[in-house]
C-alpha positions as CSV (number, residue, x, y, z in Angstrom):
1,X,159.1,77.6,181.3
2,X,162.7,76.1,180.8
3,X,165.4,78.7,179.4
4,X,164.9,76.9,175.6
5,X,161.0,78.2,175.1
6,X,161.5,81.3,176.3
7,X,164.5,81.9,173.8
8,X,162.1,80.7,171.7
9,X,159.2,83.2,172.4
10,X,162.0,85.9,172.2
11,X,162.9,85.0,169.1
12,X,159.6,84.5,167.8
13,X,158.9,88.0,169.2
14,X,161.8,89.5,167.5
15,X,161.1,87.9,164.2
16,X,158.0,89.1,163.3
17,X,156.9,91.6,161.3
18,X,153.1,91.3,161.1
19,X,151.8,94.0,163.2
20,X,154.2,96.9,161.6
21,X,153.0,95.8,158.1
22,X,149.5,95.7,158.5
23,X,150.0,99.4,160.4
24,X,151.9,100.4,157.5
25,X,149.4,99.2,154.8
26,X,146.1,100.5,156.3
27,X,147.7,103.8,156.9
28,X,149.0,104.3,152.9
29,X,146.1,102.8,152.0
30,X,144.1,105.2,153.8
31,X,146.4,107.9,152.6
32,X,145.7,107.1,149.1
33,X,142.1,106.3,149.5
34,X,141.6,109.9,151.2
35,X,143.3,111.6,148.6
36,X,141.5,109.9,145.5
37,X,138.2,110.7,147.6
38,X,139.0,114.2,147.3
39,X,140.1,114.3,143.7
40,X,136.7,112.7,143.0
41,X,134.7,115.4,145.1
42,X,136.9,118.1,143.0
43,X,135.9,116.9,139.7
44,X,132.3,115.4,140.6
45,X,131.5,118.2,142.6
46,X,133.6,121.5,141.7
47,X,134.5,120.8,138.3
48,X,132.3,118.9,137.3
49,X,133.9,116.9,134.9
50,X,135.4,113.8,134.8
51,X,138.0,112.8,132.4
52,X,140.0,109.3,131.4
53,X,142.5,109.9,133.9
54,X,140.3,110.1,136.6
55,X,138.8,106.8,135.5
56,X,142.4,105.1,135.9
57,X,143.3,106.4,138.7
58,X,140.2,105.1,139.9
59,X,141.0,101.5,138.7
60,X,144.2,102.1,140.4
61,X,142.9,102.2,143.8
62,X,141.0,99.4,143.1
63,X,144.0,97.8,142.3
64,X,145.6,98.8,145.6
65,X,142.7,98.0,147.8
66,X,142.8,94.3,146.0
67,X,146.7,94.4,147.1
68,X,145.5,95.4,150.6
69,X,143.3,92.0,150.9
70,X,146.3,89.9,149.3
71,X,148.9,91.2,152.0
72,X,145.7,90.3,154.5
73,X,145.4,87.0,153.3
74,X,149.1,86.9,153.5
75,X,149.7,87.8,156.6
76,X,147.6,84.6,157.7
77,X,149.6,82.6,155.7
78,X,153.1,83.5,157.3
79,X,153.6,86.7,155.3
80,X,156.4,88.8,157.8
81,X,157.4,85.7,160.4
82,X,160.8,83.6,159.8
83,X,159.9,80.3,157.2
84,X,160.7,78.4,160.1
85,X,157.8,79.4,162.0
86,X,155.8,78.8,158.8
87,X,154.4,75.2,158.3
88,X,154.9,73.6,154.7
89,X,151.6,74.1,153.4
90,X,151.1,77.6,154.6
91,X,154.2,78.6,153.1
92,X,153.4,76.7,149.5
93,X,150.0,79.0,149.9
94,X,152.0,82.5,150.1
95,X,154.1,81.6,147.9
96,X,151.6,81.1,145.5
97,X,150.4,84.7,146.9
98,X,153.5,86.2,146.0
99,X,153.8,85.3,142.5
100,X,150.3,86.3,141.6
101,X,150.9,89.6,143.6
102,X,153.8,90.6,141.7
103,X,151.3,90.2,137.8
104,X,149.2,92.3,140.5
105,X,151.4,95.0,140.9
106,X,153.0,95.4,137.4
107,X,149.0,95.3,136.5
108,X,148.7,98.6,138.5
109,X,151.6,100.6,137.7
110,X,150.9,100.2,134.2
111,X,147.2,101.9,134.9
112,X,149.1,104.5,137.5
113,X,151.3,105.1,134.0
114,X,148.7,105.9,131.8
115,X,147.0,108.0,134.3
116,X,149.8,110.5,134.2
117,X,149.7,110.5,130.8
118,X,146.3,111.0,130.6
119,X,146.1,113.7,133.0
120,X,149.4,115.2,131.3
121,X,147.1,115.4,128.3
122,X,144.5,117.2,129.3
123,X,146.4,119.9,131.3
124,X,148.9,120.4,127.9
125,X,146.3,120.8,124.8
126,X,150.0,121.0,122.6
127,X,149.6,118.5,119.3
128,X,153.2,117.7,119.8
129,X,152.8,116.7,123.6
130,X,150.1,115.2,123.1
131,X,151.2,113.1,120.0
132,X,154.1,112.5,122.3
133,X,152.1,110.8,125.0
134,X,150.0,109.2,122.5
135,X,153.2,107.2,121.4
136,X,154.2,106.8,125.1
137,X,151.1,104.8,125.9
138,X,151.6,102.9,123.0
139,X,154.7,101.9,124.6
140,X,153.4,101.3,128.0
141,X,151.0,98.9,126.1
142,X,153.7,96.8,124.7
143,X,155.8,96.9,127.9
144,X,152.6,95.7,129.7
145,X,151.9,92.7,127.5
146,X,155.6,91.8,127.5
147,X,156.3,91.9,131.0
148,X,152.7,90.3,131.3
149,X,153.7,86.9,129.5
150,X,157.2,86.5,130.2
151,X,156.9,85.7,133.8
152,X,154.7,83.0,133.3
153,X,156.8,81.4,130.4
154,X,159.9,81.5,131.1
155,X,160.0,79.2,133.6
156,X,157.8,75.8,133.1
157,X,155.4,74.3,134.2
158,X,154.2,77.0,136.1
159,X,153.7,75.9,139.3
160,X,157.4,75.2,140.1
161,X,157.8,79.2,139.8
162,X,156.4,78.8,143.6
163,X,156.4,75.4,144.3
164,X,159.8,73.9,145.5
165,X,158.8,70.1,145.2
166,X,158.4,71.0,141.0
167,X,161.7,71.1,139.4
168,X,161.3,73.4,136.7
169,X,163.7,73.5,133.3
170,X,167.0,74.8,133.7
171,X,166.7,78.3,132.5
172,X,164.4,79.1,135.2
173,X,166.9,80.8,136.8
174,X,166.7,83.3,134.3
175,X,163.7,84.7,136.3
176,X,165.5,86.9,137.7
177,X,166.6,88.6,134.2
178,X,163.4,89.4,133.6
179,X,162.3,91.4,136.8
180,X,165.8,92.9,136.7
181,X,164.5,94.3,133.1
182,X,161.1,95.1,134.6
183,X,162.4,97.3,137.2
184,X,165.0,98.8,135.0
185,X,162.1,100.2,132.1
186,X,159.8,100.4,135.4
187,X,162.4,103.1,136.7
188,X,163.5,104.4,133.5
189,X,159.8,105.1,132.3
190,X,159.0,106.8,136.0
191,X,161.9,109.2,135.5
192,X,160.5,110.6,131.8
193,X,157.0,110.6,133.0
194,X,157.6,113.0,135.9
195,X,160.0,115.0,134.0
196,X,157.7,115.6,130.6
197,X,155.6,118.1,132.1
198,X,158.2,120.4,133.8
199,X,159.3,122.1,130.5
200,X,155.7,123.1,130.2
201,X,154.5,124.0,133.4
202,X,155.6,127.6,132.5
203,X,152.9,127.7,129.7
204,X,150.3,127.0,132.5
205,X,148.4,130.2,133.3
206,X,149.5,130.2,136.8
207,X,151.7,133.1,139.4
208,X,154.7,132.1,140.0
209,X,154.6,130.8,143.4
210,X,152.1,128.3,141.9
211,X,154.3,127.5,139.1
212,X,157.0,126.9,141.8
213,X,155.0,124.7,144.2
214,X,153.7,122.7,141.4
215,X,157.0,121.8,140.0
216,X,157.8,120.8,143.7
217,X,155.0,118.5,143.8
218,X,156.7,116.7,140.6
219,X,159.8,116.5,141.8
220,X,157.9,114.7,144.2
221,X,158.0,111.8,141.9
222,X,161.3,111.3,141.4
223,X,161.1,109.8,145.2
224,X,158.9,107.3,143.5
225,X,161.9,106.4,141.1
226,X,164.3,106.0,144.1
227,X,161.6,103.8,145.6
228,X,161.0,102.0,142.2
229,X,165.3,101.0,142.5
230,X,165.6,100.1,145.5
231,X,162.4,97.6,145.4
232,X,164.5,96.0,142.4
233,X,166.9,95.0,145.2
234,X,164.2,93.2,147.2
235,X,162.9,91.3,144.8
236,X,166.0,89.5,143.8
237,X,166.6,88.2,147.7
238,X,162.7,87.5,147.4
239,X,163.5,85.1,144.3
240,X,166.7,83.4,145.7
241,X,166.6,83.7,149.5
242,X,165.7,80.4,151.6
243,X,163.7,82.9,154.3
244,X,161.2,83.6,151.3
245,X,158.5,84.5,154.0
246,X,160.5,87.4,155.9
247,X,162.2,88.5,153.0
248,X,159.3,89.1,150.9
249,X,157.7,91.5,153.8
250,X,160.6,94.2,152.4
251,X,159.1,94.0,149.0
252,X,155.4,94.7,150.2
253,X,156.5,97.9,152.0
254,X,158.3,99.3,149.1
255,X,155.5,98.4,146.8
256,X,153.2,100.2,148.5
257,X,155.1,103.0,149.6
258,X,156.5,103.3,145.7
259,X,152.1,103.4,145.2
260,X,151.4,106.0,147.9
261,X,154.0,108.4,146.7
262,X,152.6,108.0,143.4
263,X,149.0,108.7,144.0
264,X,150.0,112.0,145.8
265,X,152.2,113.1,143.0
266,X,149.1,111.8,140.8
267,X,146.2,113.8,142.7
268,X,147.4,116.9,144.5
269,X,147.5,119.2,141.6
270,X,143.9,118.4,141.5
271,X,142.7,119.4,144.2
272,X,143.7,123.7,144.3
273,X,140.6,124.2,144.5
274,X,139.8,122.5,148.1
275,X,142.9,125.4,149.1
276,X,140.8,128.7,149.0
277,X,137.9,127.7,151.6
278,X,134.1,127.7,151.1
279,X,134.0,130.7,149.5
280,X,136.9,129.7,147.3
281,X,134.5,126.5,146.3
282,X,131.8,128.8,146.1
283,X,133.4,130.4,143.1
284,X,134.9,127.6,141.2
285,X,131.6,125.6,141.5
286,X,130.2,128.6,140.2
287,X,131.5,126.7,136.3
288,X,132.3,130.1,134.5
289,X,132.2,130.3,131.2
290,X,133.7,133.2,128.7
291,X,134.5,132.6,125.5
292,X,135.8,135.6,122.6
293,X,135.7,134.2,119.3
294,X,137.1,135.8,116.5
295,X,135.8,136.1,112.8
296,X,139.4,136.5,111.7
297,X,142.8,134.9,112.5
298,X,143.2,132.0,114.7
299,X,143.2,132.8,117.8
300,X,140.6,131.7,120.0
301,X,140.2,132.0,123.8
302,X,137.9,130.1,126.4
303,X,137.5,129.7,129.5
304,X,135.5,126.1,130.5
305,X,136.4,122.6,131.8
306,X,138.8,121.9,128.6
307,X,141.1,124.9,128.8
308,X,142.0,126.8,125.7
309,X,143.9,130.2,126.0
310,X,145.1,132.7,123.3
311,X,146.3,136.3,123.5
312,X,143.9,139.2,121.9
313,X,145.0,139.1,118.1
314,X,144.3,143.3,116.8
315,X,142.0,142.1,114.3
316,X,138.0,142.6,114.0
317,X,136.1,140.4,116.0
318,X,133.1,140.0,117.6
319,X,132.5,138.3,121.0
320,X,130.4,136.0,122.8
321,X,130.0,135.7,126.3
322,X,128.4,132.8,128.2
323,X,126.4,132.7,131.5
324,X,129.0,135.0,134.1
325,X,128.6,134.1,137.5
326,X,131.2,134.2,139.5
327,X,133.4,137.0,140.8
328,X,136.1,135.5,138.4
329,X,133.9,135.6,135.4
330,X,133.3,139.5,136.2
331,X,136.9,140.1,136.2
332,X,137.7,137.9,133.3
333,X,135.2,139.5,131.3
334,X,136.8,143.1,132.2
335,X,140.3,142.5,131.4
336,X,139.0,141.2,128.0
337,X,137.2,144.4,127.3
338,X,140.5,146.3,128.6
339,X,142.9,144.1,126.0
340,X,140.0,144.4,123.4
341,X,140.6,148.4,123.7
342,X,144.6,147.9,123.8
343,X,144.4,146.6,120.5
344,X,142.2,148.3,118.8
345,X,144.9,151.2,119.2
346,X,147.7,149.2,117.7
347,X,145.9,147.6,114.8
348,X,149.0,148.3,112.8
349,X,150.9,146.4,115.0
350,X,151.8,143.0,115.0
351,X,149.9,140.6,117.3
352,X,152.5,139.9,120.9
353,X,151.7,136.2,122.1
354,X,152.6,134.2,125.1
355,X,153.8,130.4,124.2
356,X,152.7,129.1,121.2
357,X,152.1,126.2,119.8
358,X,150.0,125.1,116.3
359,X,148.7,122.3,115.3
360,X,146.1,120.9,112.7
361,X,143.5,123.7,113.5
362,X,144.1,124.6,116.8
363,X,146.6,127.1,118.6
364,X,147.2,127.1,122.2
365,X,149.0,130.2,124.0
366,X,149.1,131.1,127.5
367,X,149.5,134.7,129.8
368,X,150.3,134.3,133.2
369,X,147.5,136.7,133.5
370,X,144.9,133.8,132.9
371,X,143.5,131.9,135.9
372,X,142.2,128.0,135.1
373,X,138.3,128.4,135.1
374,X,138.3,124.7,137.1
375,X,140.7,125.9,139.6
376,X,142.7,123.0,139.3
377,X,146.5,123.2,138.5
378,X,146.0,120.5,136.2
């Protein structure tokens, strides 16, 4: 071997990024899978009760385990080596990847949106939040369609968006313009969603501590916005720079680490439950159920898979109890008799609530001396 091939296996050695990306794929992916797997046992199995966000956070695994094969398929097409050690027609095939892979991604960080919102929905029962998120994923919609249609037109034909032997029209260079404004609503949007909920996570019928370490776990996400920029910065060398193949490796890792992050943020208020032990699931599998209804006023409080609290209005009532049996539903059922017995000697004083809020017949309050029935934080 003459001094000129083995520069060249160095080189070759040096310049290739395949192994680290695959490692680093299969182990978020894993990450993610694992943690979905468990959300899914909490609200199968525990809970029992599945909701839309589930549902898309579902599809967006899906999503990410289609991206997993792509990057595979990649891979064998030059995906993480120099272009020069890529033939011609390999690298016209990942190019072709590429492109498709980025519709893929913007695909599944729309659905990663909406599940936020949808699970943001269902932990806040406030008409204003709620109409608030309702107009939110009406936005996400529109983004989605936008930024779904202007890649593909606005540079024609098609093809020369990834094949270099097509000149394309002149104001193809304007692709970049458009992922620029991508990434800028992309990060823009991840900064309100994780914010929205922190102003209410005080309503939440949780100690302290657990009001604490779930705000932690959304701050969490605003690593996924710092992600989310500096992708943006990736994909413009990805667009303009002649070592397409290497260059483009840089983009896949933030993608999916931007994902992974995500997903956590997404699932691990879920998944309190899975915290306490067996016996701990042996009492939130339990599905307790108390429910005081009042003949007068509005107040209203229940404990079930929905979540509705009030505070004890001093007014006549009668109440209703469902099947107790749990530990939790003993207790619950206690401190209601105790608060029932509070206000019977104040009648003539006016009714002391946590937060409030009222919409078209309904009223939502919360006492951080109410426990979620599901066990989940969310």
């Amino acid at each position: 071997m003459d001094n000129s091939e083995a520069h060249d296996l160095v080189r070759r050695a040096q310049g290739n990024m395949t192994a680290s990306l695959i490692a680093f794929v299969v182990v978020m992916s894993c990450i993610c899978l694992t943690i979905v797997s468990l959300r899914f046992y909490v609200r199968i199995q525990v809970i029992r009760n599945l909701g839309n966000d589930d549902w898309a956070v579902a599809a967006t695994m899906l999503m990410l385990l289609g991206s997993v094969i792509g990057v595979a398929i990649a891979i064998a097409f030059g995906l993480g080596r120099h272009v020069v050690d890529v033939s011609d027609s390999h690298l016209s095939v990942l190019l072709t990847l590429m492109w498709f892979s980025g519709l893929g991604y913007h695909l599944t960080i729309i659905i990663l949106k909406c599940a936020f919102i949808l699970q943001y929905r269902r932990a806040f029962p406030l008409p204003a939040f709620q109409r608030i998120c309702d107009i939110f994923l009406g936005f996400i919609a529109c983004w989605f369609v936008a930024f779904f249609i202007a890649p593909i037109v606005i540079c024609l034909p098609v093809r020369s968006q990834w094949d270099p032997n097509i000149i394309g029209q002149d104001y193809c260079s304007s692709r970049w313009k458009v992922w620029l404004a991508h990434g800028i609503i992309h990060v823009i949007t991840d900064v309100v969603i994780f914010a929205m909920p922190l102003p209410l996570i005080k309503t939440l019928p949780l100690t302290k501590p657990q009001k604490i370490t779930l705000t932690a776990v959304f701050c969490l996400g605003f690593i996924t916005c710092i992600i989310s920029a500096i992708r943006i910065s990736t994909v413009h060398r990805g667009l303009f720079d002649a070592d397409a193949s290497w260059v483009m490796t840089r983009t896949v890792y933030w993608s999916v680490g931007e994902i992974t992050c995500a997903m956590l943020c997404l699932c691990i208020p879920v998944l309190r439950p899975l915290l306490g032990g067996r016996a701990n699931l042996r009492r939130w599998r339990s599905g307790a159920q108390v429910e005081v209804v009042e003949t007068r006023g509005h107040a209203h409080f229940t404990l079930d898979s929905t979540q509705t609290w009030t505070a004890p209005a001093p007014s006549n009532r009668t109440a209703s109890r469902g099947s107790v049996r749990s530990s939790r539903d003993i207790e619950m059922r206690e401190n209601t008799q105790d608060r029932r017995h509070e206000a019977a000697k104040r009648t003539s004083d006016p009714p002391t609530t946590g937060t409030e809020s009222s919409g078209a017949g309904s009223t939502w309050k919360s006492d951080d001396s109410h426990q979620r029935a599901d066990g989940s934080w969310l």
